[in-house]
ROZA-296774 format. One record per atom (N, C-alpha, C): x, y, z. Coordinates in steps of 0.2 Angstrom, whole numbers, plus 5000, padded with zeros to 4 digits. Last residue first. Layout:
BEGIN
XYZ/...
***
This chain:
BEGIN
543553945468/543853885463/544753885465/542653995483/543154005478/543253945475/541754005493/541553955485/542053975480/541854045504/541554095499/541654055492/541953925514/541853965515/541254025508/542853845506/542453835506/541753865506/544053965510/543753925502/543253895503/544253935521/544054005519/543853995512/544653835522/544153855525/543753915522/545953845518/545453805515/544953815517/546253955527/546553975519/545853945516/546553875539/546053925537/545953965530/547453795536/546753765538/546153835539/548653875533/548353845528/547753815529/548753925546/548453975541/548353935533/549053835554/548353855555/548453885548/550553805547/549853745548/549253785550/551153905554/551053915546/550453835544/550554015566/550653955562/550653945555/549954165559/549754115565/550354055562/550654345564/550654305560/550654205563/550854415577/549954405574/550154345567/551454345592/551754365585/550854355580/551154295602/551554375602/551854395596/550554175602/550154235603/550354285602/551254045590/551354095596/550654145595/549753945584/550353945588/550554005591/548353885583/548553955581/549353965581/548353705581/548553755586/548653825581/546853665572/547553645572/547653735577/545853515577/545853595578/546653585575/544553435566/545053445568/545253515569/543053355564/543353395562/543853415566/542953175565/542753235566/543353315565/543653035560/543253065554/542853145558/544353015569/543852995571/543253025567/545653075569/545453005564/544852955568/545053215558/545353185563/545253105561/544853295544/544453275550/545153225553/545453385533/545653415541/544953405546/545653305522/545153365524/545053385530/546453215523/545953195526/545353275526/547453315520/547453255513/546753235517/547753385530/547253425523/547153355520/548453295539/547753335539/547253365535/549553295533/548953225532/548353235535/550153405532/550153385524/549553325525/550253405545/549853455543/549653435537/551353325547/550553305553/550253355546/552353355540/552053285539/551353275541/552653475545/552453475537/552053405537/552053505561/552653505556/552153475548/551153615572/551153545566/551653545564/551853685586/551453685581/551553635576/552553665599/551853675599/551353635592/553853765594/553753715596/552953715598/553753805575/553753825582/553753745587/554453685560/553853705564/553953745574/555753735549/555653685557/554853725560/555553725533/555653755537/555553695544/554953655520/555653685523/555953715527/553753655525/553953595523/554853595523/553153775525/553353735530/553753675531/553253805510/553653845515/553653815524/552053725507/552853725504/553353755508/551153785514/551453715515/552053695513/550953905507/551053905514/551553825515/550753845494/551253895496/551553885502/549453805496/549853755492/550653785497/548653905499/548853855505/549253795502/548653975486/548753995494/548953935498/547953855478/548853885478/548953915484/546653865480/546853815484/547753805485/546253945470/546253965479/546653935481/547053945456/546853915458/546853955466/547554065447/547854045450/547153995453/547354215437/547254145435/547654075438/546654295445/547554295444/547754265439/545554275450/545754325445/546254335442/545954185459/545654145456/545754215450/546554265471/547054225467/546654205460/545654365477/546254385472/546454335466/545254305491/544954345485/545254345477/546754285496/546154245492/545754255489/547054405500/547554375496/546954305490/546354415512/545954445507/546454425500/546654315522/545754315518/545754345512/547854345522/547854295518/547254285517/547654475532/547954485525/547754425519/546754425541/546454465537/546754485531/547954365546/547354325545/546854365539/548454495549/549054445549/548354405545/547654565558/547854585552/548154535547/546854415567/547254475566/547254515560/546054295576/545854335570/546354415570/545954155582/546454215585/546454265578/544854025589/545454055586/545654105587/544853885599/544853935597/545353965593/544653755607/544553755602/544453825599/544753745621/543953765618/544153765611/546053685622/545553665626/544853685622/546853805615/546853725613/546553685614/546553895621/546353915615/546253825613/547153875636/546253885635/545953865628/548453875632/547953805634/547253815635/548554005628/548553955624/548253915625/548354095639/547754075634/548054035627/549354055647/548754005649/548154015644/550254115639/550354045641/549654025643/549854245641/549754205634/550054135635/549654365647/549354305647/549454265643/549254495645/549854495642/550054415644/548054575649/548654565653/549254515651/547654555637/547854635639/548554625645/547354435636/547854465632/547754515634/546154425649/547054385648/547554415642/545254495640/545754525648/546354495648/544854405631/545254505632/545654505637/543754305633/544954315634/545154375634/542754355634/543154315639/543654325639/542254365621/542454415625/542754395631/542554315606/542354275611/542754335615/541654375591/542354385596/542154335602/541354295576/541254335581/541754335587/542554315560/542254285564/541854315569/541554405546/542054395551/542054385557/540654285536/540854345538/541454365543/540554145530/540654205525/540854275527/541554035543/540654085540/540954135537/542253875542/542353955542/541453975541/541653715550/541653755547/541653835546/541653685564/541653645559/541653675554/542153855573/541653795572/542053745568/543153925584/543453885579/542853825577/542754065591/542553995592/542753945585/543754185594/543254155591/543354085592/544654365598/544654275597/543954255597/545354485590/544654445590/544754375592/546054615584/546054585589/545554555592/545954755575/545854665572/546154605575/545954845584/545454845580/545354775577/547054845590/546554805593/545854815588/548054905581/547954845583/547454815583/547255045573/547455025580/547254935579/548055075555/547355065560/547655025567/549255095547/548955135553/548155145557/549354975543/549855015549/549555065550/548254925535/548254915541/548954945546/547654945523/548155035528/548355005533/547154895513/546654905518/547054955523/548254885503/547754925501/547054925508/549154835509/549254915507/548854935505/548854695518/549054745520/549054835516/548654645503/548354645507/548154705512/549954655496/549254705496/548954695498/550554545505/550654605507/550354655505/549654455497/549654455506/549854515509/549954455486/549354465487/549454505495/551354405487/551154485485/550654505485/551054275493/551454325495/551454395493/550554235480/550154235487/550354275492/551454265470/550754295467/550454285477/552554145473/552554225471/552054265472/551854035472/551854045478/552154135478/551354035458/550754035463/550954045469/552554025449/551954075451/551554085459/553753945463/553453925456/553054005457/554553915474/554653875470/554053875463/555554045481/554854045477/555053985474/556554085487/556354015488/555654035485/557054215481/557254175479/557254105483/556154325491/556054285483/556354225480/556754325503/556154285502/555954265493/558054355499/558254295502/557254255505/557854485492/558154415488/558054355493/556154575499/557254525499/557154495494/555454725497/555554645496/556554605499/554354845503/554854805502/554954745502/553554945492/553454895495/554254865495/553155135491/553555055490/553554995494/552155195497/551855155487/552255105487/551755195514/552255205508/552055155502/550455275523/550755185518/551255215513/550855395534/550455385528/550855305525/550755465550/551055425545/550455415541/550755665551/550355605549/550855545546/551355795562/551455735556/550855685557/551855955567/551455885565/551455845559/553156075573/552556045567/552155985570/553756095584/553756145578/553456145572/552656075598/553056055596/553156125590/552756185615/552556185609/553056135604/553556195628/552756245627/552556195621/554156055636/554156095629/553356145629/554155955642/554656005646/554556065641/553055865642/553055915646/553555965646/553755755635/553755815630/553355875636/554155675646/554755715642/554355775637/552955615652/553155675654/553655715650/551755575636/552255575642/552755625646/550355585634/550855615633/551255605640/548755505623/549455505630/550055535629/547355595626/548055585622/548455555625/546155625630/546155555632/546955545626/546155755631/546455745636/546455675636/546755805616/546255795620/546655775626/547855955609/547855895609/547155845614/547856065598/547756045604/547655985605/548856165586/548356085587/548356085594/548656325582/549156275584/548456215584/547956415574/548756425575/549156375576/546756335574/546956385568/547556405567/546456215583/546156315583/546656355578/546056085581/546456135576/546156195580/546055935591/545955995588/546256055586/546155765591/546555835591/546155875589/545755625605/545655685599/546055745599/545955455609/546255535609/545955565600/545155345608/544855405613/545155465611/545355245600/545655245604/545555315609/544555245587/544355225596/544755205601/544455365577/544955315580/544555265587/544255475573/543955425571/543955345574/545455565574/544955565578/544155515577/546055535563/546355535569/545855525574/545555565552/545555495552/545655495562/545355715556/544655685555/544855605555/546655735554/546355755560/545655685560/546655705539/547055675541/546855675550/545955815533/545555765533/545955705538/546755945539/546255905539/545555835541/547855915530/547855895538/547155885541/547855925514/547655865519/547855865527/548156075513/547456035513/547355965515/549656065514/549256065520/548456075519/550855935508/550055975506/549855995512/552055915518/551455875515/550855955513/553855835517/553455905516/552655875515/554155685526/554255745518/553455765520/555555625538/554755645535/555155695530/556155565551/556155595547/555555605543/555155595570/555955565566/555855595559/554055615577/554055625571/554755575566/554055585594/554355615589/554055585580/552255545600/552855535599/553155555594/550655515609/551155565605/551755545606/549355385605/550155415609/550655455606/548455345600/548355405602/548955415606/548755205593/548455215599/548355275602/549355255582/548755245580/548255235586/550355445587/550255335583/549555325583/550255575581/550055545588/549955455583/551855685581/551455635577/551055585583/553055815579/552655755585/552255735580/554555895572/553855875573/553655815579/555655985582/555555935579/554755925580/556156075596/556356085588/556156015587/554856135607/555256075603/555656065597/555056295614/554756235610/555256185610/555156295634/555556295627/555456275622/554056375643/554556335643/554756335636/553256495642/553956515645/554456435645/551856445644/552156465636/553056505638/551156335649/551756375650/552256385646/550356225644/550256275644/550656355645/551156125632/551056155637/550756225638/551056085619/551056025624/551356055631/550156105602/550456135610/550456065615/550956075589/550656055593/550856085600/551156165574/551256175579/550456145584/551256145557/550756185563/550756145569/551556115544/551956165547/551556195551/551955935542/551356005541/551856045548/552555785535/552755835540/551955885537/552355615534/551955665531/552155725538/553055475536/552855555538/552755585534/552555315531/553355365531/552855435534/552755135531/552455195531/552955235530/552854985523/552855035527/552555095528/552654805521/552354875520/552454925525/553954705519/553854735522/553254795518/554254555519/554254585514/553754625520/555854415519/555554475523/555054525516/557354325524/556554325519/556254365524/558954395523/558354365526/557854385523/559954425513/559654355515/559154335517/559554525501/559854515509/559254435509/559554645489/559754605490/559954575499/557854705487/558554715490/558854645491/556654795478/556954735481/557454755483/555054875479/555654875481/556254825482/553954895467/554254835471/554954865473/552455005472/553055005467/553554935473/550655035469/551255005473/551854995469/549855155460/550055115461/550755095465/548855255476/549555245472/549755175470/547055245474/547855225479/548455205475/546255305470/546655355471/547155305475/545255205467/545655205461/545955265462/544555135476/545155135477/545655155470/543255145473/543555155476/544255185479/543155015464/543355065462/543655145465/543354865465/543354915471/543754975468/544054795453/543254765457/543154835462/544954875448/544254865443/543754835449/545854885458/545454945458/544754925452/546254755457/545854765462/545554835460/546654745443/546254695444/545754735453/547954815443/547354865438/546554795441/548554785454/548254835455/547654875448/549054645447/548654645454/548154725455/549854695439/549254665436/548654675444/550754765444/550354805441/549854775442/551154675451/550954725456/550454745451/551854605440/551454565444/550954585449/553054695438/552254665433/551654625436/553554675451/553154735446/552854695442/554254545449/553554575455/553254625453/554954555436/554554525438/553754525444/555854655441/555554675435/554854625435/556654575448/556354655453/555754665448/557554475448/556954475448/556354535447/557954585434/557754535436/557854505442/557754775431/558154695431/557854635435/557054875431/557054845425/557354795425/557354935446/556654905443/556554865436/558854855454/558354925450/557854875448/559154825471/559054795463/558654835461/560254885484/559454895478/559654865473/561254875492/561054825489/560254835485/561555045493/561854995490/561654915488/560355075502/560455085497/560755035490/560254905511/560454975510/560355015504/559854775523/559754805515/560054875517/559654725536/560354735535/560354765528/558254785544/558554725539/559354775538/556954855550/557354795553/557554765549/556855005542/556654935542/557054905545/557455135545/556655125550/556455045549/557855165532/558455185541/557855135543/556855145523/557255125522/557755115529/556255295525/555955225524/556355175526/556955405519/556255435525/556055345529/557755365507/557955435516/557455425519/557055285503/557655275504/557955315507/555955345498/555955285502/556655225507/556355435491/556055465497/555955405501/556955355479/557355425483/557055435489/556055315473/556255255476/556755315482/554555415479/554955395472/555455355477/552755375482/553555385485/553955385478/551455435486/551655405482/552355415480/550655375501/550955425498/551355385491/548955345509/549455315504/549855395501/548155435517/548355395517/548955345515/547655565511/548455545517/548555485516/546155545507/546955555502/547555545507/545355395513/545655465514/546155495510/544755285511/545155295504/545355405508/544455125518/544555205523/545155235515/543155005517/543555075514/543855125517/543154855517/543154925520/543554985518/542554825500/543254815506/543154885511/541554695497/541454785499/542054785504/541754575493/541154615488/541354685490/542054505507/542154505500/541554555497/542554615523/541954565516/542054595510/543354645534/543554645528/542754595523/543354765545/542954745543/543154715536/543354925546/544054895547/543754805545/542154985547/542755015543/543454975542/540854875546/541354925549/541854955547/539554765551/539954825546/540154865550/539554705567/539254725561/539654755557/540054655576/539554635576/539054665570/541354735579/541254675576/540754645575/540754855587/541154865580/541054775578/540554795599/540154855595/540154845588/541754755604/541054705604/540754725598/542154895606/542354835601/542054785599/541554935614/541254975608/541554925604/541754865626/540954875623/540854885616/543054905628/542754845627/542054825623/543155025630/543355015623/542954925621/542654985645/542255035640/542455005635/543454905650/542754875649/542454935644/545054875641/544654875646/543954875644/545554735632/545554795631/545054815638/545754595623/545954615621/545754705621/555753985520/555253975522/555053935524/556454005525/556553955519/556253915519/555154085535/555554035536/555854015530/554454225528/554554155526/555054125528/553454355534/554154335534/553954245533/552654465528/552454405528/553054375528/552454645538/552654575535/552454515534/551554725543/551654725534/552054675535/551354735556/550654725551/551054725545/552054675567/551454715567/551154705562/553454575568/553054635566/552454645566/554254465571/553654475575/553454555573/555554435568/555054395567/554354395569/556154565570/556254545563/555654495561/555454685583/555954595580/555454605575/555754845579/555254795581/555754725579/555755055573/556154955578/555554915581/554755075569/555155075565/555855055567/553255065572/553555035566/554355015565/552955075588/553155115583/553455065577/551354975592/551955005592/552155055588/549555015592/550154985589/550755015592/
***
């Protein structure tokens, strides 16, 4: 993954659910194959969420530390200044509604009864946008990044991303130093090959780390950091207020717990980089990969693997996809009907202008009404849309939504 904390506004990594008005070389390759083909950490089935419940992981922010440490790091024109406090309305609203979601998940998946309830951050700003972020976790133990103990430390912590690339720290809070540890242990769990090691005074970094040359110029950083999931969640006024009822509220907060309770900002990308053979029907499990395209999406190909996707009838399974599978679980518990997720989505396309490529509201809206057979009564592809954005089409993601209902018999 990139760094979080500049990125376009309409093309983020792993925590937005932005509302219009409203894959690796041949080793990692293998292991990827590897990983998808059975349970896994990152692996989302209904009944067992993959669980990575490390204490770092989730930090439980007060609005003050998400507002120096958090807040600088979002693409949005929100401030201090434009905060809506928590007792007033809407703001009051999404909170209860967090609550409800969070005492309902941690009853199914107990597990997750150390993960800070999520707190709603609103802000007044036009653009629709809901963001899960992260923040630093500083420790006060020095990364070596040379062996020529005559060059200069670093004043400032280092931090390795989720792709094993060492990079400044920027702002951060102070952290327990019993959690570096288990924190090391996620690190190196990772498959993205770089490992760190603790020899007691300093961290060492592996050789499969990438470090680029600027921080060669330094013996030693002056600490290390872990990103951790921030508790607040950020919201706009400019995505709340086109909510035209519960159910599209409740889909969109789901979507973004989605996101905060599986951590996905800080699992590697390619972890939930998958394309698949788009059958007649979703399977209960997660799709299987079709290895062939990697390569073209490594090499950054995505005009031709559109029309290949369009041709073989393929899909494109991301975080993005994996938020709205799990959003769905949820809804029936909520006292929401499945089939509101995809109600929502629609609604929001309906107001908006379709990418080029992709369905408009009319083609889409007559798709579903035919149960998304064609007019040869055979089962119908609807395009993924952009590749360089994980969030799919707003037309696919309601034909997978329904799918995905049929799928696990939601009501």
């Amino acid at each position: 993954m990139q760094s979080f904390a500049r990125r376009n506004f309409f093309a983020k990594y792993f925590r937005c659910f932005v509302v219009p008005l409203l894959l690796f070389g041949f080793s990692p390759f293998v292991t990827a194959c590897k990983l998808f083909q059975s349970s896994s950490d990152v692996e989302h089935v209904v009944g067992k969420v993959p669980l990575r419940t490390e204490p770092f992981l989730w930090s439980d922010l007060t609005f003050e530390q998400f507002a120096a440490n958090v807040l600088p790091g979002i693409m949005t024109s929100a401030t201090v200044a434009n905060y809506i406090p928590s007792a007033t309305e809407p703001s009051k609203t999404i909170q209860d509604a967090m609550n409800r979601i969070h005492q309902i998940v941690v009853r199914k998946y107990p597990a997750l009864a150390n993960v800070p309830q999520p707190k709603a951050a609103l802000f007044s700003d036009s653009l629709p946008g809901a963001f899960v972020e992260t923040v630093n976790l500083c420790f006060q133990k020095p990364v070596l990044l040379s062996n020529d103990a005559l060059k200069p430390p670093l004043e400032r912590n280092v931090r390795l991303s989720e792709n094993g690339i060492l990079a400044d720290a920027e702002s951060c809070i102070p952290a327990r130093p019993e959690l570096l540890p288990n924190g090391i242990g996620f690190i190196n769990s990772l498959i993205h090959g770089c490992k760190i090691e603790d020899k007691g005074n300093i961290l060492v970094l592996g050789s499969k780390c990438k470090v680029n040359k600027y921080f060669e110029k330094y013996s030693h950083s002056n600490g290390f950091a872990l990103r951790s999931v921030s508790s607040q969640i950020f919201f706009s006024t400019g995505l709340v207020q086109g909510f035209q009822n519960q159910a599209q509220m409740l889909t969109v907060i789901m979507h973004e717990l989605g996101h905060y309770y599986r951590a996905h900002p800080l699992l590697p990308k390619k972890d939930f980089e998958v394309f698949y053979s788009v059958g007649p029907v979703n399977q209960p499990a997660r799709p299987m990969p079709d290895p062939a395209l990697t390569q073209l999406a490594e090499q950054g190909n995505f005009a031709e693997l559109t029309r290949i996707m369009n041709e073989r009838r393929l899909g494109y399974y991301t975080f993005e996809q994996e938020a709205d599978d799990f959003s769905l679980e949820f809804l029936n518990e909520l006292g929401v009907p499945a089939r509101a997720g995809g109600d929502a989505l629609l609604e929001f396309l309906r107001k908006s202008p379709p990418n080029r490529g992709d369905l408009d509201f009319a083609a889409c809206s007559a798709l579903r009404a035919q149960g998304w057979l064609d007019a040869n009564k055979q089962p119908a592809y609807v395009p993924v849309g952009n590749l360089n954005d994980p969030h799919h089409s707003l037309c696919y993601r309601v034909f997978n939504m329904d799918r995905e209902i049929a799928a696990h018999g939601y009501k």
